[in-house]
N, C-alpha and C positions, 0 to 999 in steps of 0.2 A: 030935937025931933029929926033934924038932918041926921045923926049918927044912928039913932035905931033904924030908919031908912037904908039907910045906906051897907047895913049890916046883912039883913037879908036877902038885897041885889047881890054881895059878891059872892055870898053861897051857891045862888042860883046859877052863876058864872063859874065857880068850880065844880058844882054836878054838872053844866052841859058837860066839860071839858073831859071831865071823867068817863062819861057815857061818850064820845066821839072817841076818844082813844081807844076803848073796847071797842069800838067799832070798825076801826081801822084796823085792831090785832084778828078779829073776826075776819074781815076781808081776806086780808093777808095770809092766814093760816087757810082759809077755803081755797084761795089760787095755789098756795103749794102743795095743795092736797091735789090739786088737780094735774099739779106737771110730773108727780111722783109716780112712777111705772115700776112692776115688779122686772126682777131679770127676764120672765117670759116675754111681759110683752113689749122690753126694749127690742129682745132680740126681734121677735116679730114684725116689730116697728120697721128694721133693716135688713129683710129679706129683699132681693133684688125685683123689679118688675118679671112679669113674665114674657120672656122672651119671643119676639115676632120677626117676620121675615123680612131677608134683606134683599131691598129691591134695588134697580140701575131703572132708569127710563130710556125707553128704545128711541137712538137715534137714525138718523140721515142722514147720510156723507160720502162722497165717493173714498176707498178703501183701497190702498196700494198695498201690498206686499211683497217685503223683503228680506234680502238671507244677509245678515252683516256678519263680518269674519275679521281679526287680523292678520294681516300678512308680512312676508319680508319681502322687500326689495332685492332682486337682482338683475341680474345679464344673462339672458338665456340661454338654452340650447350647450350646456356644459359638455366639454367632450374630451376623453383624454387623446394625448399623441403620444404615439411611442414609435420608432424607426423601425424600417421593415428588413435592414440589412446594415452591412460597412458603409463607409462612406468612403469614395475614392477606391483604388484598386485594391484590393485586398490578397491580392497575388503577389505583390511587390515586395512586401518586405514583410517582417513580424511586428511591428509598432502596432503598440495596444491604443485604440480608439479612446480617445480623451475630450471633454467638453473643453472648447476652448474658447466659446464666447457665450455667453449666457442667452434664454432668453428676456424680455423685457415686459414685467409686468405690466400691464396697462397699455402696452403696445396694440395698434391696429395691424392686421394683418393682411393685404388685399395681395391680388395674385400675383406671384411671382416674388413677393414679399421673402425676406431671409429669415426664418424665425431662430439662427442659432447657428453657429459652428463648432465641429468637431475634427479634431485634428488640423484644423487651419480650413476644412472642405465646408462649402457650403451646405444646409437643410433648407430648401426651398418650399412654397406652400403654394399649391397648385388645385384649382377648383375640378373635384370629379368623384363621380359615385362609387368607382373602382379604386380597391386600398392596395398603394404599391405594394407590391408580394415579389419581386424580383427584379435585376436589373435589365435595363432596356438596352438596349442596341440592335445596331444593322441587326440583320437575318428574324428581328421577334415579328410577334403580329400579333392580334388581340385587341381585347376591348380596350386595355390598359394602354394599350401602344395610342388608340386612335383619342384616346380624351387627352394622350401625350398632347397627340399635334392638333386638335383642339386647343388646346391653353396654349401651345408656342403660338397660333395662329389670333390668340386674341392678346397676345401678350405683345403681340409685333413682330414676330419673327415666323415668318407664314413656311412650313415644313412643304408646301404644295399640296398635294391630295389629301384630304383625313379619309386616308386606305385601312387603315389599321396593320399596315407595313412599315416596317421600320427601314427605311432605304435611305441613299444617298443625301436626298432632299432633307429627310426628318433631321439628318447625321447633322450635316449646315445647318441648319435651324438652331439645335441644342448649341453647338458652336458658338454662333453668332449671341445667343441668351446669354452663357454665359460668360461671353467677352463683356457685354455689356456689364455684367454687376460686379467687372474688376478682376472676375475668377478664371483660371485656367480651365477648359474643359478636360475630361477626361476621357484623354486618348491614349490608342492602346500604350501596352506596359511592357516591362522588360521580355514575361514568359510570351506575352503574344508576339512581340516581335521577333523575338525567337524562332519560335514557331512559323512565321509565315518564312523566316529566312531559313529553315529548313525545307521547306513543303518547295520554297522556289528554286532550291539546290536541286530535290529529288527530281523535278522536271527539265532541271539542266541536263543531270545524269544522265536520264531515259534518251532525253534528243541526243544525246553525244552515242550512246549505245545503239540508238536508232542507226545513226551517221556510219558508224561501224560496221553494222550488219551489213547496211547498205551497199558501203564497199568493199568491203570483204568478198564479195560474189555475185553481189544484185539478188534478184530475184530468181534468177536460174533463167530468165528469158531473155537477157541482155547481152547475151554471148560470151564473151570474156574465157578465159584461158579453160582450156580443158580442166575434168573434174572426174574426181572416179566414180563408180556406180553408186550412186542412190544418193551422192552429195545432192543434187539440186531441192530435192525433197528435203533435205535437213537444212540449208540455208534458207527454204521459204518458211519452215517451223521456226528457224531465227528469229527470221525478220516480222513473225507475226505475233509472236513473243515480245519484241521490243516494240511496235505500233501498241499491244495492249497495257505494257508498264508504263509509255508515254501519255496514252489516254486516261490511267487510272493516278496518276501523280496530278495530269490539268486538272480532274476531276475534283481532285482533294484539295487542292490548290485554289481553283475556283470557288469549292464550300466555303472555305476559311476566309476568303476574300470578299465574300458576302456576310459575315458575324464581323468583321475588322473594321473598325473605325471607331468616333467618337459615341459612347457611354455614357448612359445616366444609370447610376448606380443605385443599389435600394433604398441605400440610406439617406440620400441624397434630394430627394423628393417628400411631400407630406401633400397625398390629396385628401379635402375635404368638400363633403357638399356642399357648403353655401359660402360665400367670401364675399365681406368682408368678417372676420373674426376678431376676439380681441383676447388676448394673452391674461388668462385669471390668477392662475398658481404658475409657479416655477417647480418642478423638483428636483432638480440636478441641480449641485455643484458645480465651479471650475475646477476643471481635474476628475471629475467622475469617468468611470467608466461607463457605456451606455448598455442598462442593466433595467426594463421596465418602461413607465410613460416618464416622459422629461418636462411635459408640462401637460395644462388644461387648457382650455380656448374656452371662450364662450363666443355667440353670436355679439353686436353692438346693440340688440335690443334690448329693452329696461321689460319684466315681466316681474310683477308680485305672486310671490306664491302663497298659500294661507291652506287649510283645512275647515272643511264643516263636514257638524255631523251628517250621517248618513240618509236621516232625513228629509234634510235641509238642501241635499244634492240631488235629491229624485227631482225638484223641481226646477232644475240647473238644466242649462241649455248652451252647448256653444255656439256664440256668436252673440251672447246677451252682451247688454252693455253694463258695465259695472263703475261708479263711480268711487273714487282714490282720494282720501283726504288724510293728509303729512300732519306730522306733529304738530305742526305750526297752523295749523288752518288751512292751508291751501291745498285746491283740488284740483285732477286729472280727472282726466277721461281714460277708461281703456276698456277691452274686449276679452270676454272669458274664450280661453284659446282651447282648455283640457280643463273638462274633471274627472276627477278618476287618476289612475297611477299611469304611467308612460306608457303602457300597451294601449291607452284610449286615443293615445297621439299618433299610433302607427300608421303609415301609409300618407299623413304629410309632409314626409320631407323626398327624399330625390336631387337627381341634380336636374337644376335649372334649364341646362344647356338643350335638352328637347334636341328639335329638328330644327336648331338656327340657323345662319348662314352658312356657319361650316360646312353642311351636308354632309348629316348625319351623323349624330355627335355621339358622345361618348358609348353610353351602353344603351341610350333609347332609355333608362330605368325611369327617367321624371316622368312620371302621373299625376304629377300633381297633387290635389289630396284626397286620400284613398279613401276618406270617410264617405259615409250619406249626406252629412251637410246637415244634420241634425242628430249628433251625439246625447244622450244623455245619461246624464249620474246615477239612475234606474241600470244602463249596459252594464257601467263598471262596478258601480257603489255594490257595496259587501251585503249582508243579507241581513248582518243586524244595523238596525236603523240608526244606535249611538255610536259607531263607531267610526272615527274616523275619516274622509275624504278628501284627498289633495285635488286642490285648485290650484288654476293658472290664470292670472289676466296679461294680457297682453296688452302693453301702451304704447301709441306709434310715436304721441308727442310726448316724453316725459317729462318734460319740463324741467320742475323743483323735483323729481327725483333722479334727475340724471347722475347727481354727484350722491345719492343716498344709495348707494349699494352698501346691502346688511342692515338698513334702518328697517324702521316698521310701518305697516302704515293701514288706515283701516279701510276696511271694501267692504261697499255698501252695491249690492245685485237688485235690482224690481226685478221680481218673478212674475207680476202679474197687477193687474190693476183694474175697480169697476168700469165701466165706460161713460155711467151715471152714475146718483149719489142713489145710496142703496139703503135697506134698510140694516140696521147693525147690533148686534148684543155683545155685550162680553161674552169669553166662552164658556165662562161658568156656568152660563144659565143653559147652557145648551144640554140637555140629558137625552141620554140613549138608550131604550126600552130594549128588550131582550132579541125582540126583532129587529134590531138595525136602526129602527125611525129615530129621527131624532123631535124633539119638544121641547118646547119652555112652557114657563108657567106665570102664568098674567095675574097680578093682581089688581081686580076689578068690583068696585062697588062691593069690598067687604069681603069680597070671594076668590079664592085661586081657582085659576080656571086653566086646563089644559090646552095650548095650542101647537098642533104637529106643524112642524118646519121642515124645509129643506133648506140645507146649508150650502153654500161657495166657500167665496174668498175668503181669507181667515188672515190677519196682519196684524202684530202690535197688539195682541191682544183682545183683538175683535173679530167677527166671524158674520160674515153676510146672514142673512136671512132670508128667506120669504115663506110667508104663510099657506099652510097646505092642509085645504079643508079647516081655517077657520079665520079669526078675524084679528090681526097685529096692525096696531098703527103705530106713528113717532108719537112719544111718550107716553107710552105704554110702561106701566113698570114692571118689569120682568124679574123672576125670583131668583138671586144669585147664590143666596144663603140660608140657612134658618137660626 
């Protein structure tokens, strides 16, 4: 009884088994039916969203602006020197003028200073606006003469009057200078000694011709031995013939004696306006002939020079402050001196010496500086906006760039800054309608909505705002893109 039992329960156990298995291939086959897409509608499946605006939310912050450039380090105020004549007597013999001590790179040069010898004779560097152009001595005058005895008078060796007369006093002075630096001055020469010992022969002559006449007959009023007719009238034509050779020999004799004495020759001097200087380049040889400039000078102050574009220098100002940061991190301070090419600098420089104690110095030329005291890169800058603009900063303390001349280094200018924190958009969102306005566009509750702005300040990528005739607040989102 148990095995007929038992026979139709495992039946009944392999139909359920049967019928779940179909049922689970049913399943199965209905979900792959389901994840199965034609080529259409995969692709359709992976078409992108449709593309909506991109927005920035309006901020608040006070907004600096500035013009950052690289520069290079130098030493300012580059200048060349070239000699404005021989040095020493150049009447004396034919010896060709030779470098025969160099000058010294990196050398400082303060007044009176040697910047070099040729032919054994000194080049001296004397502070003045007037560029020697000939040699000086007794009998000159001029503005050149009096910035002479100017410098001997600040040099120590006081010429007396600064007359702009070269006379006795100026003579001693140059004397006395250049005893002190070891040097012979230069006093007259073989052709002028010469010359005065002829000129003082010819008035020997005349006095003795004079003596002659004199007694040979007198005057015709002195009485003396009988005379035939009309002698007396021919011995006073004598004697007034030799009174006039006597006067015109002292005459000449006296000229020459006022040009005779000690000589500062052209080559022998180097005036420049400001002193102290400092020796950049060399370009002579020892042994050269003097053929051109023999060197370059620069001033002792440390200036970076760098360019920005043309834009970027309309809102350049000098006397702005620019900060200086070195390769290495460390930062200066310094003052934009020029923008613009060297003609924006004109009318600053002069000689210093004004109306000192001298009384009345050299040419009166120092003015000081001839600008308005508010230059801008608008006067110089060129007309197209990318094009180039040379800057200058001027650093009084230059610290870590004292020893970086020819490095580089970056300069960072504020041009301008809010006074409060302001409202701000990127400047992408800023657009400009056909008439000028400018607008952004708000996205609001679903909706772009147009709001007229007027723009400021603009820094870094950001651009003041404020709302005009409608309604902008901070976090506002503003459309930058689509």
């Amino acid at each position: 009884m148990s095995r007929l039992r038992s026979g139709p329960a495992r039946r009944s156990r392999q139909v359920a088994v049967i019928v779940g298995v179909v049922a689970v291939v049913g399943v199965g086959g209905w979900f792959t039916g389901m994840q199965m897409q034609s080529p259409a509608d995969a692709a359709a499946a992976h078409q992108p969203p449709k593309a909506g605006s991109v927005t920035v939310a309006v901020a608040r912050q006070k907004l600096t602006a500035t013009v950052v450039a690289q520069g290079e380090v130098k030493f300012g105020a580059p200048q060349g020197i070239s000699l404005s004549g021989p040095v020493g007597s150049s009447g004396d013999d034919e010896t060709a003028q030779r470098v025969t001590k160099l000058p010294t790179e990196g050398q400082t040069l303060d007044e009176g200073s040697v910047l070099m010898q040729v032919s054994g004779r000194p080049v001296f560097v004397l502070r003045g606006s007037v560029p020697m152009y000939r040699s000086l001595g007794p009998g000159g005058s001029g503005d050149d003469v009096r910035q002479l005895q100017s410098a001997l008078r600040r040099i120590g060796h006081d010429p007396g009057a600064v007359s702009g007369n070269y006379r006795e006093g100026t003579a001693a002075a140059v004397g006395r200078w250049y005893e002190s630096k070891g040097y012979e001055p230069q006093s007259p020469g073989v052709a002028d000694r010469q010359q005065r010992a002829d000129l003082e022969s010819a008035v020997s002559t005349a006095q003795l011709e004079l003596v002659q006449v004199q007694s040979g007959g007198g005057d015709g009023q002195d009485g003396g031995t009988a005379s035939a007719p009309g002698s007396a009238e021919a011995e006073a034509l004598q004697l007034r013939s030799a009174r006039q050779r006597l006067d015109q020999a002292n005459a000449a004799l006296n000229a020459f004696r006022a040009t005779y004495g000690t000589k500062v020759p052209a080559g022998e001097v180097v005036f420049l306006p400001d002193l102290p200087v400092r020796v950049d380049k060399v370009k002579v040889k020892l042994g050269d002939s003097l053929d051109g400039e023999v060197a370059t000078v620069t001033s002792s102050d440390v200036v970076v020079q760098a360019t920005v574009p043309g834009a970027d220098s309309a809102a350049l100002r000098k006397g702005m402050e620019a900060r200086i940061e070195t390769l290495d991190g460390r930062e200066v301070r310094g003052v934009v001196s020029r923008v613009g090419g060297a003609g924006a600098a004109a009318g600053q420089g002069g000689d210093k010496d004004g109306a000192g104690s001298d009384g009345g110095d050299e040419t009166g030329a120092a003015t000081g500086d001839g600008g308005t005291g508010d230059e801008t890169g608008a006067e110089s800058g060129p007309a197209d906006p990318t094009a180039p603009v040379p800057l200058e900063i001027s650093v009084a303390d230059p610290g870590p760039l004292r020893n970086q001349s020819g490095g580089v280094a970056k300069v960072t200018i504020e041009v301008g800054a809010s006074k409060d924190s302001v409202l701000v958009v990127p400047v992408a969102a800023v657009r400009t309608s056909a008439d000028g306005k400018a607008r952004v566009q708000v996205r609001r509750d679903g909706r772009t909505i147009t709001v007229p702005v007027t723009v400021g300040l603009a820094a870094a990528g950001l651009v003041e705002v404020t709302p005009d005739g409608g309604s902008l607040d901070e976090g506002d989102q503003v459309v930058v893109g689509q």
